[in-house]
C-alpha positions as CSV (number, residue, x, y, z in Angstrom):
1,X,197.1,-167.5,35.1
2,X,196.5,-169.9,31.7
3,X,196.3,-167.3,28.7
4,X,193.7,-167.9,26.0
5,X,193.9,-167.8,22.2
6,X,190.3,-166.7,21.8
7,X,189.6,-163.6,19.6
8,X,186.1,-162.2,19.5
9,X,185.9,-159.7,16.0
10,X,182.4,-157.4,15.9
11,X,181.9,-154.9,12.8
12,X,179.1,-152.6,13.6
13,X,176.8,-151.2,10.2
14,X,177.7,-147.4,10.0
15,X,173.6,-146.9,8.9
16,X,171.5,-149.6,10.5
17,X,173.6,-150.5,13.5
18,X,173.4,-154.4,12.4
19,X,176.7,-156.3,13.8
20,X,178.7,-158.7,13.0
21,X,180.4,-160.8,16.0
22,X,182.5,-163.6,14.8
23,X,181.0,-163.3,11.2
24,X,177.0,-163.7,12.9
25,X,174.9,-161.2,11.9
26,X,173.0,-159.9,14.9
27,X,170.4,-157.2,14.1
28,X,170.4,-154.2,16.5
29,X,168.2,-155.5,18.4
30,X,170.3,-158.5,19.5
31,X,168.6,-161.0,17.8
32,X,170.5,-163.6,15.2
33,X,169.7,-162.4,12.1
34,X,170.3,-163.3,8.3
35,X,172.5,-161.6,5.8
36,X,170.0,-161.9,3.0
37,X,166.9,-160.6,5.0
38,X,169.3,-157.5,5.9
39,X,170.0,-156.9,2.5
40,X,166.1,-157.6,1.6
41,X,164.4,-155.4,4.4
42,X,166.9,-152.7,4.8
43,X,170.3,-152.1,2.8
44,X,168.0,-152.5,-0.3
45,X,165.6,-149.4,1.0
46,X,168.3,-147.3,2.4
47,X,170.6,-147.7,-0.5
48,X,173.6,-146.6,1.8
49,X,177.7,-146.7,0.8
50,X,178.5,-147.2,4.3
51,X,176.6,-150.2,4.1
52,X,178.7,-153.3,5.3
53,X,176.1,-156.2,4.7
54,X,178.7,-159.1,3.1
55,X,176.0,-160.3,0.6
56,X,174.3,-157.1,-0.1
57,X,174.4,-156.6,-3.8
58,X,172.3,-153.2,-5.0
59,X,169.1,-153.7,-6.8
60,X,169.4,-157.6,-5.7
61,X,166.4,-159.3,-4.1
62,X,166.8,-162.2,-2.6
63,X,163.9,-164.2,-3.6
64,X,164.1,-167.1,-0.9
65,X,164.9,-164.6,2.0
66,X,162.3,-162.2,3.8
67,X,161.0,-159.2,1.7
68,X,158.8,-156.1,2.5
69,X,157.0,-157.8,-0.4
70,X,156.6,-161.1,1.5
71,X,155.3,-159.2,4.6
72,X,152.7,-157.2,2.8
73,X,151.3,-160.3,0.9
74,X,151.2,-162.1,4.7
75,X,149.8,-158.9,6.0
76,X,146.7,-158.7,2.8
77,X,146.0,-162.3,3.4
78,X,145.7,-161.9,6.8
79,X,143.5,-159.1,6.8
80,X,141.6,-160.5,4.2
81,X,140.9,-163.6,6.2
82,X,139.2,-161.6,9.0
83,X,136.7,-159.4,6.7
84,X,135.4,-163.0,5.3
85,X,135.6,-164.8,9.1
């Protein structure tokens, strides 16, 4: 039997359940996520100590990353869009 040196490290988030396998975020819904959307969409709102989000810095927005601002802009425009269609 050949023995492997392969190590597989996976921090779960205390609050949001986010992980982190080999240093990828993965949201808990399985899908790849990024560190600065996390911090955007969710550390930032629930403001947790447990919180183990790398990047997260409290207060911090991350301009170029996904927002809740972002989405409601997309949402208005959207909507918008429709009522003059």
């Amino acid at each position: 039997m050949e023995s492997s040196d392969i190590a597989i490290t996976i921090k779960e988030c205390p609050k949001c359940k986010a992980k982190w396998t080999n240093g990828q975020l993965y949201w808990s819904t399985g899908k790849v996520g990024d560190e600065k959307d996390l911090s955007n969409l969710v550390c930032g709102i629930a403001d947790d100590p447990t919180c183990i989000n790398p990047i997260h810095k409290v207060g911090h927005i991350y301009a170029e990353a996904d927002s809740w601002g972002k989405r409601s802009k997309f949402i208005d425009k959207n909507i918008e869009g429709q009522n003059n269609a």
